[in-house]
C-alpha positions as CSV (number, residue, x, y, z in Angstrom):
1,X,0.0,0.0,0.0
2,X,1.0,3.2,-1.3
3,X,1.9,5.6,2.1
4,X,0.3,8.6,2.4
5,X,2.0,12.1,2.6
6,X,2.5,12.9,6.1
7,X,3.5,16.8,5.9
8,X,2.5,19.2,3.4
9,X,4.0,22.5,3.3
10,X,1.9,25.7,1.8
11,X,3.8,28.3,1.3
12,X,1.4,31.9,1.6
13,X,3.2,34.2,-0.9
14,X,0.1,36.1,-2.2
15,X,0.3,39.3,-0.1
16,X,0.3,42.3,-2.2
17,X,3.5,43.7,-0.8
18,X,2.3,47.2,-1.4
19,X,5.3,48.0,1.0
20,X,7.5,47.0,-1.3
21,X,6.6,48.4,-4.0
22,X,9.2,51.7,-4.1
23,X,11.9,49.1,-4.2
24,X,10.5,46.5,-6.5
25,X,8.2,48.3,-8.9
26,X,4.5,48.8,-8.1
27,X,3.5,46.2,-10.8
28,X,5.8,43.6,-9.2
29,X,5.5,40.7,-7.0
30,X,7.7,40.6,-3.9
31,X,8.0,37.0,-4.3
32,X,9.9,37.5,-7.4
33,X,12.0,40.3,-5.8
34,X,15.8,39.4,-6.5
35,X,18.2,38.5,-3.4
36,X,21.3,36.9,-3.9
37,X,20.4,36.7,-7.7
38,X,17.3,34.5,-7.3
39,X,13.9,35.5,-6.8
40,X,13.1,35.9,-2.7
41,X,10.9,32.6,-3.3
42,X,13.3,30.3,-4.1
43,X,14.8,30.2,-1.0
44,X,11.5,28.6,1.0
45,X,11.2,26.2,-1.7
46,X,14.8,25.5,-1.4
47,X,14.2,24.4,2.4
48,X,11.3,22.8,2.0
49,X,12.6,21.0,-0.9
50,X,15.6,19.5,1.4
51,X,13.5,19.2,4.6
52,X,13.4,14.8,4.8
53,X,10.1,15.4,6.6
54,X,8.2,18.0,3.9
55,X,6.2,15.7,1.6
56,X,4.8,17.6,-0.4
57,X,4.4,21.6,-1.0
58,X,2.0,24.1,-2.0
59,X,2.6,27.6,-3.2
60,X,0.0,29.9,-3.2
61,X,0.3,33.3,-5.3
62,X,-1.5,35.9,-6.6
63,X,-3.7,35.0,-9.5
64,X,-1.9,37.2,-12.3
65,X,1.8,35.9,-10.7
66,X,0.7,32.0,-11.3
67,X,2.0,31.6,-14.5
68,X,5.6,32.9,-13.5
69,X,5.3,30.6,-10.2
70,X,4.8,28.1,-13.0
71,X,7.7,28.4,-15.2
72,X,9.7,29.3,-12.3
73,X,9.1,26.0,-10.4
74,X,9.7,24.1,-13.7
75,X,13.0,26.2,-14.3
76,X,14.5,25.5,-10.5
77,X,13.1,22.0,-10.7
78,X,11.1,22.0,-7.1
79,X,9.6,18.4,-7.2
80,X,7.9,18.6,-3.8
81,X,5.3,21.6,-5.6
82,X,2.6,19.5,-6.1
83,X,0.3,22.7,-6.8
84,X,0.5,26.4,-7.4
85,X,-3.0,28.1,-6.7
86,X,-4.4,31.0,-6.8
87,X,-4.5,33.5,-3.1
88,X,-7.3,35.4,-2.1
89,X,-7.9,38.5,-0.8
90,X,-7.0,38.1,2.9
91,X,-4.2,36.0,4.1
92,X,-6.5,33.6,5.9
93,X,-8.2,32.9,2.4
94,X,-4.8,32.5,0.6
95,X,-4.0,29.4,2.9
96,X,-7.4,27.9,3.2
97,X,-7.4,28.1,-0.5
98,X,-3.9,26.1,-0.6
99,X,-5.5,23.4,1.9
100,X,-7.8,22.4,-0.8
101,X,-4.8,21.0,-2.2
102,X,-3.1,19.6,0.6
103,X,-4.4,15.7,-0.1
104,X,-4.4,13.3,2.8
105,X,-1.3,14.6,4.7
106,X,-1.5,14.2,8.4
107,X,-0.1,17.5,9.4
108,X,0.2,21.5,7.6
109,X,3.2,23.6,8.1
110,X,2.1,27.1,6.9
111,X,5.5,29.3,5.8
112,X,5.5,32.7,4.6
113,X,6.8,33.2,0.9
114,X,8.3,36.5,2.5
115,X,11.1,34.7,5.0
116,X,13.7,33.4,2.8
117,X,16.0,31.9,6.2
118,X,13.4,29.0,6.8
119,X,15.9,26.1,8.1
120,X,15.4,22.3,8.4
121,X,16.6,22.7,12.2
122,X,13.2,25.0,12.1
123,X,11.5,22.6,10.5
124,X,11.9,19.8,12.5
125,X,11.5,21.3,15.7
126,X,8.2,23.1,14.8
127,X,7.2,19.6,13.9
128,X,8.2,17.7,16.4
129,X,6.3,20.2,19.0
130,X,3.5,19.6,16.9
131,X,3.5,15.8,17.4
132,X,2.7,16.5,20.6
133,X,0.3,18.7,21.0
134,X,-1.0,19.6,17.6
135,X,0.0,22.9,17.1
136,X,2.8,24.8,17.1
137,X,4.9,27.9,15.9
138,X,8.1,29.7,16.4
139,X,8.0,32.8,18.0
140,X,11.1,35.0,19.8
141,X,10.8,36.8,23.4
142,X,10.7,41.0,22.4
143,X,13.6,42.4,23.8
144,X,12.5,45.7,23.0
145,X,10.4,47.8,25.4
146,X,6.9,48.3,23.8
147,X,5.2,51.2,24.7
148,X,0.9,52.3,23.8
149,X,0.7,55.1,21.5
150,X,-2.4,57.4,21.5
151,X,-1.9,60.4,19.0
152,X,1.3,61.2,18.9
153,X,2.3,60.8,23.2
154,X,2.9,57.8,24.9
155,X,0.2,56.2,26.6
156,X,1.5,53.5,28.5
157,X,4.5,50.8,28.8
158,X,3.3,47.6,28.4
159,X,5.2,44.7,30.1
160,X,7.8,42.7,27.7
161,X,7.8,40.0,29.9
162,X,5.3,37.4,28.0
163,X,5.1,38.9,24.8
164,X,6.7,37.3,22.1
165,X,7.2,38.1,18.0
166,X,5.5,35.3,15.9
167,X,7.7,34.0,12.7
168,X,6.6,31.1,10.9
169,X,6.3,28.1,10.1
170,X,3.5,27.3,12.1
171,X,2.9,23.9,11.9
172,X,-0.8,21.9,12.9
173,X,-2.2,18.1,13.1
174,X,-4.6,18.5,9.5
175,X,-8.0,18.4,11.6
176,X,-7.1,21.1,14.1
177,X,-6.6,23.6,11.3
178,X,-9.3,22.7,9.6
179,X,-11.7,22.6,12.7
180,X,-10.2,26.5,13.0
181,X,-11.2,27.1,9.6
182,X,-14.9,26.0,9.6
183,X,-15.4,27.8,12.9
184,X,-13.4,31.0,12.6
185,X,-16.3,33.8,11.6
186,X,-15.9,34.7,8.0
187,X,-16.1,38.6,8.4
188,X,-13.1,38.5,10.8
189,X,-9.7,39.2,9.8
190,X,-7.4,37.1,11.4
191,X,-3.4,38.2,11.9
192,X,-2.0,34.6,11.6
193,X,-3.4,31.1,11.4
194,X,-2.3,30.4,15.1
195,X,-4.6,32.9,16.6
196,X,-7.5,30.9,15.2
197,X,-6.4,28.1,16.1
198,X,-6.3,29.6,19.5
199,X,-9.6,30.5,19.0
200,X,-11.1,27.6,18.3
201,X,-9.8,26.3,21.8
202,X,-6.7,24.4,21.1
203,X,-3.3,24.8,23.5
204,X,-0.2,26.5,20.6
205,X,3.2,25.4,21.4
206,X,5.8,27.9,21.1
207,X,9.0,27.2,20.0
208,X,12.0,29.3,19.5
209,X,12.6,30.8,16.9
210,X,15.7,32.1,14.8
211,X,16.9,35.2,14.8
212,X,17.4,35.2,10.9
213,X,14.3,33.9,10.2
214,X,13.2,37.8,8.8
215,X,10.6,38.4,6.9
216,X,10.8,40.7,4.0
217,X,8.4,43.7,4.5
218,X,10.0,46.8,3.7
219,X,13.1,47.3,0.7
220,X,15.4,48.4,3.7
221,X,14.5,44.4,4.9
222,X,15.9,43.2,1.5
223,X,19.2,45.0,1.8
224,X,19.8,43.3,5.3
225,X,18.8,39.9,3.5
226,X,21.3,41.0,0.9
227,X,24.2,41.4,3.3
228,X,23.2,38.1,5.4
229,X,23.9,36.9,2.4
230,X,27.2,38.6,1.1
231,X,28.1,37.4,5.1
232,X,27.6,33.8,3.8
233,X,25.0,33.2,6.8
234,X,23.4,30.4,6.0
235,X,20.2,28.7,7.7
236,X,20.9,26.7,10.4
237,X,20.5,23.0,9.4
């Protein structure tokens, strides 16, 4: 008997990266943005591609970038991407759309298109948390002090102490993030795919995260990828 695909990987690459867009051209995709001479998407397909324990993957872009997903895929010769679909307009519609295409697997690691340092040590950790309890992510402690805002004065410190900043992957047992899914409320934005599971009364593992694991936001982020780069940092393995 045929085994089934434990973990598939979907890769959310179909935010509109307006940010970007005074470094990359408004009519470009950030995904495609170049660092290190490749497109900024390569390098999660890269990982994911020579994780042991990432079955299959699924990319989801923006519908007018899926043709160049295509022919990129086919150029690089990524044989986990099983699928390249078509994002929606919020992020939580982008992945649930790339869960249609997830097949049998037993588990989901979600990654952002946008964090080019994904690692197998990442990987596997994230997974291996999950095991246990069925969800988890990778977050680090702020060492920053955070302060409210109202207008333009300072309204009050808030307490560093349990607050931590959320990377991905994020990584769930199939039927917990699906359960989120079906009862998340539709009109609801949600900020990442671990706050519904939350939400839907499930305990979310944290793991720690990597320091490099940055996610490209802003053209000032892309420059810092750059010199990582020049620096030869590579992702842990």
């Amino acid at each position: 008997m045929k085994r089934k695909p434990e973990v598939t990987a979907i890769v959310a690459a179909a935010g509109a990266g307006r940010r970007m867009a005074t470094g990359i051209g408004k009519k470009s995709e950030k995904i495609f943005a170049t660092l290190g001479g490749k497109p900024l998407l390569y390098y999660s397909l890269k990982a994911l591609e020579a994780s042991p324990e990432i079955a299959r993957v699924v990319v989801v872009v923006r519908k007018r970038a899926l043709k160049k997903c295509h022919d990129l895929v086919k150029r690089l010769g990524f044989k986990k991407v099983q699928a390249i679909v078509a994002g929606g307009k919020r992020r939580q519609d982008s992945v649930e759309n790339g869960l249609r295409f997830a097949g049998e697997s037993r588990f989901i690691l979600i990654h952002d298109g946008a964090r080019p340092f994904l690692s197998g040590r990442l990987i596997s950790r994230t997974l291996a948390a999950c095991r246990t309890t069925g969800a988890a992510i990778v977050a680090l402690p702020v060492t920053d002090t955070v302060k409210r805002v109202k207008g333009s004065s300072v309204d009050k410190t808030i307490p560093r102490e349990n607050l931590w900043s959320i990377q991905t992957p994020q990584v769930f047992r199939r039927e917990v993030i699906e359960e989120a899914f079906r009862r998340w409320p539709r009109g609801v934005v949600a900020t990442d795919d671990a706050s519904m599971v939350k939400k839907s009364g499930r305990v979310v593992t944290v793991v720690e995260g990597d320091l490099f694991n940055i996610k490209i936001t802003f053209p000032s982020d892309l420059a810092l990828a750059e010199a990582l780069l020049r620096l030869n940092r590579k992702p842990r393995e």
